[in-house]
C-alpha positions as CSV (number, residue, x, y, z in Angstrom):
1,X,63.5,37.7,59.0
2,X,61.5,39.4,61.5
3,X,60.6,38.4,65.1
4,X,56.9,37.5,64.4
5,X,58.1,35.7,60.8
6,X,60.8,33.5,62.7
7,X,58.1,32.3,65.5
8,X,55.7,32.1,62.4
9,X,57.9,29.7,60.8
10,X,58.7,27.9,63.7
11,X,55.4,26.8,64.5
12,X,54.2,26.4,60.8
13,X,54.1,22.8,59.2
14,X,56.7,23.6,56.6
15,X,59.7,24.1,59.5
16,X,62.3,22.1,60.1
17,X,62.8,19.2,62.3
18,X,65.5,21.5,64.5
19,X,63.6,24.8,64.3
20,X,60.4,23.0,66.3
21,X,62.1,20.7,68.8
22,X,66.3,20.2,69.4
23,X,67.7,16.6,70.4
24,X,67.1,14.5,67.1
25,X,63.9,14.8,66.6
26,X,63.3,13.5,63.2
27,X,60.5,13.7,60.5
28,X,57.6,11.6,59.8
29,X,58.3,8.9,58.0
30,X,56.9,8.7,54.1
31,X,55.1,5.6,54.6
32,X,53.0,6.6,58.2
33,X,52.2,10.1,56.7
34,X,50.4,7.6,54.1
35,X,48.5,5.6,56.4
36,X,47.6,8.4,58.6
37,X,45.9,10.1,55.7
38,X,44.0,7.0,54.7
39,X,42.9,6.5,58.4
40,X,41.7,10.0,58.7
41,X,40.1,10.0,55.3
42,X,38.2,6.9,56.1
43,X,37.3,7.8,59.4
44,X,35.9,11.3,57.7
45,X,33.6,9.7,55.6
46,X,32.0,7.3,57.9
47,X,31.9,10.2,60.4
48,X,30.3,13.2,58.4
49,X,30.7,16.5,60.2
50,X,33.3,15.3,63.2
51,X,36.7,16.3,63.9
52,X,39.2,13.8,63.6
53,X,42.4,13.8,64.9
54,X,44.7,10.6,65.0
55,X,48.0,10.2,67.2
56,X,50.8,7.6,66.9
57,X,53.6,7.5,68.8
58,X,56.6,4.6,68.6
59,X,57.8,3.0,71.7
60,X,60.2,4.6,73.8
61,X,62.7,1.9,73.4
62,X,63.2,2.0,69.9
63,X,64.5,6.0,70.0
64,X,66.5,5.2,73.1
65,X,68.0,2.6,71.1
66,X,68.6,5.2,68.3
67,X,69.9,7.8,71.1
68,X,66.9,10.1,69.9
69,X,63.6,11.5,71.3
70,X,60.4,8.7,70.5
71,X,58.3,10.2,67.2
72,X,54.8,11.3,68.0
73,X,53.0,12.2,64.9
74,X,49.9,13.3,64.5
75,X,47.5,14.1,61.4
76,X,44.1,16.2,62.0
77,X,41.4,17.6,59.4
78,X,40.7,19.9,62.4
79,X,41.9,23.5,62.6
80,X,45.4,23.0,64.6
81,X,43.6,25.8,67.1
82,X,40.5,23.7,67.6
83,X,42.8,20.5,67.9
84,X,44.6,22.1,70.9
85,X,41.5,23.6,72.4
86,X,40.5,19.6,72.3
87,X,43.5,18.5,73.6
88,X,43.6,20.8,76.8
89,X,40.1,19.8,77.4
90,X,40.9,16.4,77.4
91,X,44.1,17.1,79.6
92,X,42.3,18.7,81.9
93,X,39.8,16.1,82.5
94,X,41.8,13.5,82.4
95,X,44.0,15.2,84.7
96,X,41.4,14.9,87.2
97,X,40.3,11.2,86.5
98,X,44.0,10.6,87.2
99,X,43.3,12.1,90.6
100,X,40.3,10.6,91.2
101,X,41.9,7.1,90.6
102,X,44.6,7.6,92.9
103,X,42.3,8.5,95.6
104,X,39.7,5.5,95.0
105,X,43.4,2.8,95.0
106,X,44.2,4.8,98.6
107,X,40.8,4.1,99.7
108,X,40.3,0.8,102.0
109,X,38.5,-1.7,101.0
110,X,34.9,-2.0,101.4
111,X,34.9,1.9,102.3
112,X,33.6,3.4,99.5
């Protein structure tokens, strides 16, 4: 396998849990991979002609209690390079709302 195949492979959806990410990261379960597809589908067709892109993630104290990293999971009817485009965008801005609020808490009152 070739450079460019491996790093093909690692990113593609049919990988393996270990070749993307290390520590016990484990598959999606069966039964959300089922919901996920019936949100997305539903959400699709009362929502002609939008991107959809759902997240779930379990709480951080169930894989601590496991001794594994939390699942995040995530199921799009985007193109994965239009999903990340999204996501940045919405890091970025976010980002700065982040800032912004931190700034308005230092504020003091009646100030602003």
């Amino acid at each position: 396998m070739t450079m460019g195949e491996a790093k093909r492979k690692k990113l593609s959806r049919d990988a393996q849990p270990e070749e993307i990410l290390s520590g016990g990261h484990g598959p999606v379960q069966s039964d959300v991979v089922a919901v996920m597809g019936a949100a997305i589908d539903t959400l699709a067709e009362v929502l002609p002609g939008y991107g959809i892109t759902l997240f779930i993630s379990e709480p951080d104290s169930k894989a601590e209690g496991e001794g594994r990293m939390p699942r995040f999971n995530y199921m799009s009817n985007c193109d994965r390079a239009d999903m990340v485009n999204m996501l940045n965008a919405f890091v970025r801005k976010n980002g700065d709302m982040l800032a912004v609020d931190a700034a308005m808490a230092r504020m003091p009152e009646g100030s602003a």
